[in-house]
N, C-alpha and C positions, 0 to 999 in steps of 0.2 A: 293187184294184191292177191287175186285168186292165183296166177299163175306160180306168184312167189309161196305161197301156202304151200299147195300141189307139187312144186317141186323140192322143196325141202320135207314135205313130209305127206306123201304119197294115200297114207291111210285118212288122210284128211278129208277124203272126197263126200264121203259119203253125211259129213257134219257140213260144206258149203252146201251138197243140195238138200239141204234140210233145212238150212237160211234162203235159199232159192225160193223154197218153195211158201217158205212163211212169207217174206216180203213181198212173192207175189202176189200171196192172196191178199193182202192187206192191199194193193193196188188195184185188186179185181173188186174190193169191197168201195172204193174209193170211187174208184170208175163207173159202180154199175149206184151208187151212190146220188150222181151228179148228170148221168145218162138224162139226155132227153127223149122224147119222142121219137125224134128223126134220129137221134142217134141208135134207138132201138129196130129203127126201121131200117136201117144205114147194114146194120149187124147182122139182121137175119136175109139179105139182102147176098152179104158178103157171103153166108155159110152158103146158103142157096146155088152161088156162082161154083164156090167150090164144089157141094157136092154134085152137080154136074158135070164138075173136070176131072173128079172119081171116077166118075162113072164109064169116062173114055178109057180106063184100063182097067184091063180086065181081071179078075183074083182081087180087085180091093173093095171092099164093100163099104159104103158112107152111114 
C-alpha cells in the first residue's frame, strides 16, 4: 500500500511517516503496558550488548 501511495504521489511521504510514527507509539505503549519483569530485564540486557558493539567502532558514541 505504502509503495503504491509513494509512487503515485511522491509528496505523500512525509503524511506515511507521520502514521509510522503514531502507530508505533501506540505499540511501544502496548508493549511496555504488558512488559514483564524478565521482559524488562531481557531489554536492558539487549541495549547493554549493543552498546558494547558501539563501542568497537570508533567516531560512534552510545
Amino acid at each position: 500500500m505504502a509503495r503504491m501511495l509513494l509512487s503515485s504521489e511522491p509528496e505523500q511521504l512525509e503524511h506515511l511517516k507521520q502514521a509510522r510514527r503514531m502507530f508505533e507509539c501506540g505499540l511501544v505503549r502496548v508493549a511496555a503496558e504488558n512488559a514483564t519483569a524478565q521482559d524488562v530485564r531481557d531489554l536492558r540486557e539487549l541495549v547493554g550488548e549493543q552498546r558494547s558493539a558501539l563501542r568497537r567502532f570508533p567516531g560512534i558514541r552510545s
